[in-house]
Legacy VTK file of the C-alpha trace (Angstrom):
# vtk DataFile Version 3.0
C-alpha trace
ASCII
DATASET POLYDATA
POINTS 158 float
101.911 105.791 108.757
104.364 103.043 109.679
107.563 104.503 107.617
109.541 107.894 107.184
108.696 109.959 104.547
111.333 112.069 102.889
109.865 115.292 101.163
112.043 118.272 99.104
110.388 121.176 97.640
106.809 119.220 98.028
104.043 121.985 98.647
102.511 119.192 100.304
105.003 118.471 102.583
103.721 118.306 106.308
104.839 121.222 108.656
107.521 120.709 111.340
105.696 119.823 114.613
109.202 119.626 116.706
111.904 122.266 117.474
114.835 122.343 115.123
117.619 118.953 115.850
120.965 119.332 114.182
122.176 116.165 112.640
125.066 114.848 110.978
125.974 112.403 107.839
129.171 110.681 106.777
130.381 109.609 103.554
132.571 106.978 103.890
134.258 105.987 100.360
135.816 102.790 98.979
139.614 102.585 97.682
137.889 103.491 93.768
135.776 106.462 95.122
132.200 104.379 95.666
130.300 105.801 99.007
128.475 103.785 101.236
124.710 103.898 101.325
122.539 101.819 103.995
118.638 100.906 103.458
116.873 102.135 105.673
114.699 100.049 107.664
111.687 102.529 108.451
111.724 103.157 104.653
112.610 102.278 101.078
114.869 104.647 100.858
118.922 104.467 100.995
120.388 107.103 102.933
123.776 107.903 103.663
125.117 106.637 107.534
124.194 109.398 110.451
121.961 110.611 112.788
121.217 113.269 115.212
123.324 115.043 117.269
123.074 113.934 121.238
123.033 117.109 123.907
126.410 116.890 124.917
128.007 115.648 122.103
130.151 117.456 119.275
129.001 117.062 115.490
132.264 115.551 114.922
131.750 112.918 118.017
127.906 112.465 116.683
129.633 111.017 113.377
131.742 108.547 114.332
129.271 107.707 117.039
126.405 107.104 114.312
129.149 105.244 111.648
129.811 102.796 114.454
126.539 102.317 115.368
125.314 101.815 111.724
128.029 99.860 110.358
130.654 98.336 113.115
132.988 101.062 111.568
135.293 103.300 113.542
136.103 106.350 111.133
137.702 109.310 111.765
136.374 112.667 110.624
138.475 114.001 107.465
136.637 117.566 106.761
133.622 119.096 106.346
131.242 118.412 102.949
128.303 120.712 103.368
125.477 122.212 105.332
122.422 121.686 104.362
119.818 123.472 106.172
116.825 124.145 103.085
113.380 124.396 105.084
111.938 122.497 102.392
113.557 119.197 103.524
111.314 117.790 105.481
111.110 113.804 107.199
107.874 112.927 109.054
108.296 109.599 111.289
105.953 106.931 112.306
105.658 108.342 115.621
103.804 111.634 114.304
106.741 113.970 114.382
107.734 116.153 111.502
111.380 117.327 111.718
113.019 119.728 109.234
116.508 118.602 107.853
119.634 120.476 109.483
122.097 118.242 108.434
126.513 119.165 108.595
127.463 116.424 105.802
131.336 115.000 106.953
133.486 112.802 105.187
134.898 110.218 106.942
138.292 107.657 106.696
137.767 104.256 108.125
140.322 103.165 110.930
139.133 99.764 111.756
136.686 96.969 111.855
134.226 95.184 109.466
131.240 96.339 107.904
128.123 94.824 109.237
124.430 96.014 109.998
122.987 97.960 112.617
119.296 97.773 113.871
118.838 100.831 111.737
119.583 99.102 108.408
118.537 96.083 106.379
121.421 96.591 103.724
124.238 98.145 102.302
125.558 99.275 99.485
128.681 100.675 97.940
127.428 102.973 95.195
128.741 105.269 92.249
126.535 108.455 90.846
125.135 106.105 88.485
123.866 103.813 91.167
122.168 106.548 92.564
120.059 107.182 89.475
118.530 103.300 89.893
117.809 103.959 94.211
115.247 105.646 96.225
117.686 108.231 98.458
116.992 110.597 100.289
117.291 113.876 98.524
120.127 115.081 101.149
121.944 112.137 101.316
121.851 111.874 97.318
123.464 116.166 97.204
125.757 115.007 100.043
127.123 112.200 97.739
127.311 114.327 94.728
129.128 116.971 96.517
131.467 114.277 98.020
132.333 113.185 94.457
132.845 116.384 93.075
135.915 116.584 94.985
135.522 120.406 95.952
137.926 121.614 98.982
135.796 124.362 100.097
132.294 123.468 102.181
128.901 123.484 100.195
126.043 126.012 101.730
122.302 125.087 100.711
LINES 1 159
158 0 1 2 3 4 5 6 7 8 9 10 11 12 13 14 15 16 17 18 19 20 21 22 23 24 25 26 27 28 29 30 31 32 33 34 35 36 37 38 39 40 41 42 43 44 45 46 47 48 49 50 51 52 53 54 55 56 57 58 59 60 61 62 63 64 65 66 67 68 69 70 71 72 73 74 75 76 77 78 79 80 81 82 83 84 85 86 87 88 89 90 91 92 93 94 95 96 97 98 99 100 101 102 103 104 105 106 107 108 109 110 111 112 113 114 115 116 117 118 119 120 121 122 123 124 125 126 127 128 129 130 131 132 133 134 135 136 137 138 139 140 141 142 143 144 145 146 147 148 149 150 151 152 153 154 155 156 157
């Protein structure tokens, strides 16, 4: 296998082969409420910016570290979206390791610099929820987005 596979509720999803890595993801919107989306380049699939969360690092510090990285953005971390820790989200890398998802969704403003490509990435995009109906995204990234749009003050739990 030479690219990530994204499973949800698959009964033939592989079994986690590593110990349990929080991570985070950041939706970053436009000025008329689109979210950015980068492709992926391990995949085909569109995922929202983020990554996992280093040792000595806060969730908070892992998303603006991973925004930068991924996009030349510096945000700054608004609120909390959701936490999405279903065991039946699974990701198995080319390397042979099988994580489960664990994954504290953030919204983020930006503060400065330009959008541009990090090695993690081959594109961007700046999508609506009808865009998402046309891409291949990850199922976690795809309920972070939703739950972004819908605006809600209080965290979503899955």
């Amino acid at each position: 296998m030479n690219k990530e596979r994204f499973y949800f509720h698959d009964p033939l999803a592989p079994s986690p082969n590593v110990p349990l890595s929080p991570g985070v993801s950041a939706v970053l919107m436009d000025s008329i409420g689109r979210i950015l989306f980068l492709k992926r380049h391990l995949s085909d699939y569109w995922s929202l910016p983020g990554g996992r969360i280093d040792l000595l690092e806060s969730a908070a510090e892992c998303c603006i570290r991973e925004v930068l990285e991924e996009t030349g953005l510096l945000t700054r971390v608004v609120r909390l979206i959701s936490i999405n820790t279903d065991p039946t989200s699974i990701v198995a890398y080319p390397d042979g390791n099988v994580h489960r998802s664990f994954v504290l969704c953030f919204l983020v403003e930006h503060v400065e610099g330009k959008l541009r490509l990090g090695e993690e990435a081959t594109d961007f995009r700046w999508c609506t929820p009808s865009d998402l109906e046309s891409l291949l995204v990850i199922p976690d990234s795809r309920q972070n987005a939703l739950d972004a749009w819908a605006n809600r003050l209080t965290t979503f739990i899955r």
